[in-house]
ROROFI-855811 format. One line per field, with one value per residue (C-alpha): x negated, y, z; residue in one letter; residue number from 1. Coordinates in steps of 0.1 Angstrom, whole numbers, plus 2048, in hexadecimal, padded with zeros to 3 digits. Layout:
% residues N
u (X	...) $
v (Y	...) $
w (Z	...) $
lodo (a	...) $
vexba (NUM	...) $
END
This chain:
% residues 259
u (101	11B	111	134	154	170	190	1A3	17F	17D	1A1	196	177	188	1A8	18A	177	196	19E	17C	17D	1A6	198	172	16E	184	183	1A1	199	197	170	165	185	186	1AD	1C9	1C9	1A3	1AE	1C9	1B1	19B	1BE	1C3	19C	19A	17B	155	14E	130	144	137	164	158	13E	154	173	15C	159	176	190	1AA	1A5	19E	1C8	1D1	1C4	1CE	1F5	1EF	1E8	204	21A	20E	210	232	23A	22C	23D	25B	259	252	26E	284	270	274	29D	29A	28E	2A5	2C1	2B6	2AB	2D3	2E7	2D0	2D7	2FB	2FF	2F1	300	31F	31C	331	353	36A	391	3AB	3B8	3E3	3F2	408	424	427	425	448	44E	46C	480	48C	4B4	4BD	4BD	4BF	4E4	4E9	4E8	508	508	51E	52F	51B	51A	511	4FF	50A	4F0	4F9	4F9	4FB	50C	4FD	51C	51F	50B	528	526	520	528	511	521	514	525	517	519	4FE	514	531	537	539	53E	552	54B	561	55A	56A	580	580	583	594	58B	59D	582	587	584	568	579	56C	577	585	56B	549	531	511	510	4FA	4FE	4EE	4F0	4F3	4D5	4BD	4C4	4AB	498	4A3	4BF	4E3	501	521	542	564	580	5A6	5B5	5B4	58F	596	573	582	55E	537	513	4F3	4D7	4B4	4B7	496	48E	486	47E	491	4B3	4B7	4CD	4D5	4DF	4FC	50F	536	559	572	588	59F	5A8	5C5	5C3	5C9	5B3	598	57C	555	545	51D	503	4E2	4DC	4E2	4EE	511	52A	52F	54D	55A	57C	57A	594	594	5A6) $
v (4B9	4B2	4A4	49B	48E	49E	494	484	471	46C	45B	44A	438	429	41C	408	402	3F2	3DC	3D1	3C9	3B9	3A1	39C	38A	36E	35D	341	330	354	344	35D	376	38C	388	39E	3B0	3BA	3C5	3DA	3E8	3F7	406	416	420	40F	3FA	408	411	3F9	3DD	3C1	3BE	3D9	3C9	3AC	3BC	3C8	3AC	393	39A	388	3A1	3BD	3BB	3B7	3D6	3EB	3DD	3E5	407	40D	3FE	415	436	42F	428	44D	45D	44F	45F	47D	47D	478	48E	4A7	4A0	4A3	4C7	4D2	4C9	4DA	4F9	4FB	4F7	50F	527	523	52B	54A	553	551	56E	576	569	587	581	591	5B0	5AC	5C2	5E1	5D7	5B2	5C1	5C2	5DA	5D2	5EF	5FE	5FC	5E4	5C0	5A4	594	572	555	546	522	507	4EE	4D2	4B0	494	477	454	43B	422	3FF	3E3	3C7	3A6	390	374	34F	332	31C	2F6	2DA	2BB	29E	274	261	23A	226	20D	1F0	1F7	1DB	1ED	1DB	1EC	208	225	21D	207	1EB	1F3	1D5	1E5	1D8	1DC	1F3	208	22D	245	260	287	2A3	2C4	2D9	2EC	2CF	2C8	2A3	28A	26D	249	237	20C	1FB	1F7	217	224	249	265	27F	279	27F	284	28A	289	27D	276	254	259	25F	289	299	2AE	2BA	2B6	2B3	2AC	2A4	293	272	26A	24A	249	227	213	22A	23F	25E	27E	2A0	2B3	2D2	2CC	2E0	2C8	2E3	2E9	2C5	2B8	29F	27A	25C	265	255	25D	255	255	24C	251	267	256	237	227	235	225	231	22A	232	252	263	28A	292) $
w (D56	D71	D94	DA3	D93	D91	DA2	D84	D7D	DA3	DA2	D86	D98	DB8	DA1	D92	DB0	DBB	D9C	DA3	DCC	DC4	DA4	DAA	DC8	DCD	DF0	DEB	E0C	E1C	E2E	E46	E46	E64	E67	E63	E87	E7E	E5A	E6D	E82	E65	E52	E77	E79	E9F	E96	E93	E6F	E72	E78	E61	E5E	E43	E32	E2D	E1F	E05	DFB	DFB	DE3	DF9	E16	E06	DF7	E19	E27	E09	E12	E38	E2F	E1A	E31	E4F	E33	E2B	E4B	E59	E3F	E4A	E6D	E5F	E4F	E6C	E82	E64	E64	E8A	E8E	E6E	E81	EA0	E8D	E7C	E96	EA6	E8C	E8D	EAE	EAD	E89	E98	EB2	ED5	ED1	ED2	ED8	EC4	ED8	ED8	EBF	ED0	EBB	ECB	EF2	F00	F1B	F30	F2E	F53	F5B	F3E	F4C	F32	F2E	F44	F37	F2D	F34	F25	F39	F42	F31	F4B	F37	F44	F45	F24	F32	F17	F22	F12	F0C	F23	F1A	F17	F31	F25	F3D	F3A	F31	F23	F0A	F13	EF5	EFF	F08	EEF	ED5	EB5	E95	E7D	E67	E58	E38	E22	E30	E57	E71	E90	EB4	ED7	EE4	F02	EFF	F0E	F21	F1A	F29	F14	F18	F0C	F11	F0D	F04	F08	EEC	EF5	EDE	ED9	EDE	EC6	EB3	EA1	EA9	E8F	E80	E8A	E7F	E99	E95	EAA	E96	E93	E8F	E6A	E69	E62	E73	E8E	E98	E8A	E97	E91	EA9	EAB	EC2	ED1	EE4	F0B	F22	F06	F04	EDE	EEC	ED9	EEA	ED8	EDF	EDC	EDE	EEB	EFB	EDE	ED7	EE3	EFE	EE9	EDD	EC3	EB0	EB4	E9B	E92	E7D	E75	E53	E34	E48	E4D	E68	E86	EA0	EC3	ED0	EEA	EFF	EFF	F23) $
lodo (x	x	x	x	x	x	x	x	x	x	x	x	x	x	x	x	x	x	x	x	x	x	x	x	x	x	x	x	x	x	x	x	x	x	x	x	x	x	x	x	x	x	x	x	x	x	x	x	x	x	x	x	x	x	x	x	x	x	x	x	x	x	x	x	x	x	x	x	x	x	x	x	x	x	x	x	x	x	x	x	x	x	x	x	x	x	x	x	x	x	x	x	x	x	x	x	x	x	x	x	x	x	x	x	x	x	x	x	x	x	x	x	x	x	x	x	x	x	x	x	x	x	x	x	x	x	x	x	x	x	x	x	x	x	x	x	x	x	x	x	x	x	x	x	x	x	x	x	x	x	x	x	x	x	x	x	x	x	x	x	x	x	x	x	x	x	x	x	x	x	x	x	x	x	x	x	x	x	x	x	x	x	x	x	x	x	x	x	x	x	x	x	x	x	x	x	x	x	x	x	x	x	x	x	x	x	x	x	x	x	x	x	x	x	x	x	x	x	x	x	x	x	x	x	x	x	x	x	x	x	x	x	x	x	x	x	x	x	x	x	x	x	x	x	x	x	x	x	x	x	x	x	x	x	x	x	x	x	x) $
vexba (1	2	3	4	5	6	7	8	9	10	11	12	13	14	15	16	17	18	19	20	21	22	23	24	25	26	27	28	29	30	31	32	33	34	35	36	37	38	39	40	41	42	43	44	45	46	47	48	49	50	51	52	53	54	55	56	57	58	59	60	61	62	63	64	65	66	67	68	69	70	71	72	73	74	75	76	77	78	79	80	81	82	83	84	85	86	87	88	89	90	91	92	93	94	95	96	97	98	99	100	101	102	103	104	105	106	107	108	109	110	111	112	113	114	115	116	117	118	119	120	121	122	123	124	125	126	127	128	129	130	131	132	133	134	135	136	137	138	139	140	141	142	143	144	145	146	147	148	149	150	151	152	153	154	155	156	157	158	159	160	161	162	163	164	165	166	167	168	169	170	171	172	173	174	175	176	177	178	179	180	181	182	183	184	185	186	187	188	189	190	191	192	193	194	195	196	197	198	199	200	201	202	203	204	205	206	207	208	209	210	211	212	213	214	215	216	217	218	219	220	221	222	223	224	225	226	227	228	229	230	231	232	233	234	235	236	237	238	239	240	241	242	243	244	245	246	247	248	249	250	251	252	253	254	255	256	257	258	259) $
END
């Protein structure tokens, strides 16, 4: 008859023994549980083996899981710095070994063929040089910005009521005087007009658009003006119309004098 177990049968009982400590002694309320730093402290073996800690994980089902998950936290955890102190010294150990597999560095000896030996009395022909091309800085020359004079058209006060469109009702209105030039006008308009998109035009006596624009007026301590950009210089000096209105809106004119 046998008087030990073998290792399978060994195996065998503590798989059971642990069924039994996990399922057999339930402690819910977890009375009279040494706590988890003293159930570390028996998976690290720092606490006397007669500590009545021992005794009590024995018997409390509860405490008894916790310790058997402490200790396979802590395994996994030193195989896992094996493994990188394993990596470590493998990495060490090959570069180690290539270093010395590699042997003295020994430089290529120059081939006789590809020595040149300057051969005594023959000197090498001169150097012919070409004539020489002097390279002028390249300037770029930006072309000059027009000039634009600043000029006002002052149509506050002006008594406009007529349109150019259908039956016109002409008034004696005195003429605004503009110079011929490359201006950069100022429109203010009547009182009251409204903020927005303009139209303005310069025209002939029989309403033929001589020239167009289009500008945003804005409205500033109670005067609605409009800034335009206009070519007079071309026109010949004479009476013309200017006329203006704001988009989709009837056209409104006043008699100007291009000088």
């Amino acid at each position: 008859m046998r008087d030990r177990l073998s290792r399978r049968e060994d195996r065998a009982l503590l798989r059971a023994m642990r069924e039994v400590l996990l399922t057999q002694y339930p402690n819910p309320d977890r009375t009279g549980c040494p706590g988890t730093p003293t159930l570390e402290s028996i998976a690290t073996k720092r606490i006397d083996m007669f500590d009545p800690a021992h005794e009590h994980v024995g018997s409390c089902s509860p405490c008894f899981a916790e310790l058997t998950n402490i200790r396979q936290r802590l395994h996994r955890r030193r195989v896992f710095e094996w493994s990188i102190a394993t990596a470590g010294v493998a990495a060490v150990v090959l570069t180690v070994l290539l270093i010395y597999s590699r042997g003295p560095l020994v430089k290529n000896p120059i081939a006789p063929d590809s020595a040149q030996t300057e051969r005594p009395g023959i000197s090498p022909p001169p150097v012919q040089r070409g004539p020489e091309i002097q390279k002028t800085p390249s300037t770029s020359t930006t072309p000059p910005q027009p000039t634009y004079e600043i000029a006002r058209l002052d149509l506050r006060n002006v008594s406009v009521d007529r349109t150019v469109e259908g039956n016109e009702q002409r008034t004696q209105t005195k003429p605004i005087e503009l110079a011929r030039a490359l201006i950069r006008l100022t429109v203010e308009l009547p009182a009251g007009s409204p903020a927005g998109v303009y139209d303005l035009e310069i025209r002939t006596s029989d309403q033929q658009p001589l020239r167009t624009a289009r500008g945003s007026a804005t409205i500033k301590d109670g005067i609605t003006s409009v800034i335009i950009n206009l070519d007079t210089r071309s026109l010949e000096p004479g009476e013309y119309q200017f006329a203006w209105r704001l988009m989709d809106f009837s056209w409104r004119q006043h008699a100007i004098l291009i000088r």
